[in-house]
C-alpha positions, 0 to 999 in steps of 0.5 A: 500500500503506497503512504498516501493510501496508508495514511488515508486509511488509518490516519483517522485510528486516532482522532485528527492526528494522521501524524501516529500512522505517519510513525508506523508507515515504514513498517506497514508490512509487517503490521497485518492484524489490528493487534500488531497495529494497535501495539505499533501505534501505541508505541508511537503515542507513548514515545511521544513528547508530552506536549504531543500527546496532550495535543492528541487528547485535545484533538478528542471532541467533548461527550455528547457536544453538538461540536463538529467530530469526526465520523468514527466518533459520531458513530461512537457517541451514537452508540452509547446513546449520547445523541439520545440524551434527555434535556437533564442527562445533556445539562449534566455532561455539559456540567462534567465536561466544564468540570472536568476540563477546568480542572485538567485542560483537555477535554474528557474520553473514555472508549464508550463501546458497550457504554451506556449514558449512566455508565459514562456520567459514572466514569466522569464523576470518579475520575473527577476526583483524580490527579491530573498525572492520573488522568493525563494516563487514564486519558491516553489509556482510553484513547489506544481502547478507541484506536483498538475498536477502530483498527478492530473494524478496519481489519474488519472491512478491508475496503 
């Protein structure tokens, strides 16, 4: 698969940074399951500056935002029902999301697959009450879970 196309397909994996499959590409060849690509992906994120990785968790969209978000997350969001919240349940993620990025300056994720609304308001209040050094890991954490789901239903449909 030439770069471009390689990138066009699994630059998406992590939310608005094609730069993570820019750093796999030169070993595509060898990365033929989504879980060599995850971990090879991975790799990349873990290695990376902080102020790069604090990039990519900014670069993730709000739960249950009316905001502009990617496909992949829409679906997500979609899935858990945030798109279905009830006016109390809407002001509540508004609530926690100014909350929770007041008190560490990026936006709250988590994998929201086989989530529901109850389990993801649950999920926002505990992990208000981390640390940020805490958080910052649990973030990144969360995001190679997506990246996995999403590499999951790329090798899926290989189109």
């Amino acid at each position: 698969m030439a770069e471009i196309d390689f990138t066009s397909r699994f630059g998406a994996v992590y939310e608005d940074s094609p730069w993570v499959a820019d750093g796999v590409w030169a070993h595509a060849a060898e990365l033929t399951t989504a879980q060599a690509m995850a971990a090879a992906m991975a790799e990349v994120v873990d290695t990376a500056p902080y102020e790069k990785k604090l990039a990519l968790i900014r670069a993730h969209p709000q739960l249950a935002s009316r905001a502009r978000m990617a496909d992949a997350s829409i679906r997500e969001q979609s899935g858990a029902g945030l798109d279905q919240c009830s006016p109390a349940e809407f002001a509540a993620f508004q609530r926690l999301n100014a909350a929770y990025n007041d008190r560490f300056g990026f936006p709250f994720i988590v994998a929201v697959k086989g989530m529901g609304r109850a389990d993801i308001l649950a999920a926002f209040e505990r992990r208000l009450a981390n640390d940020p050094e805490t958080e910052f890991a649990e973030a990144i954490a969360q995001i190679h879970r997506i990246a996995r789901f999403r590499l999951d239903d790329l090798f899926k449909d290989p189109s």
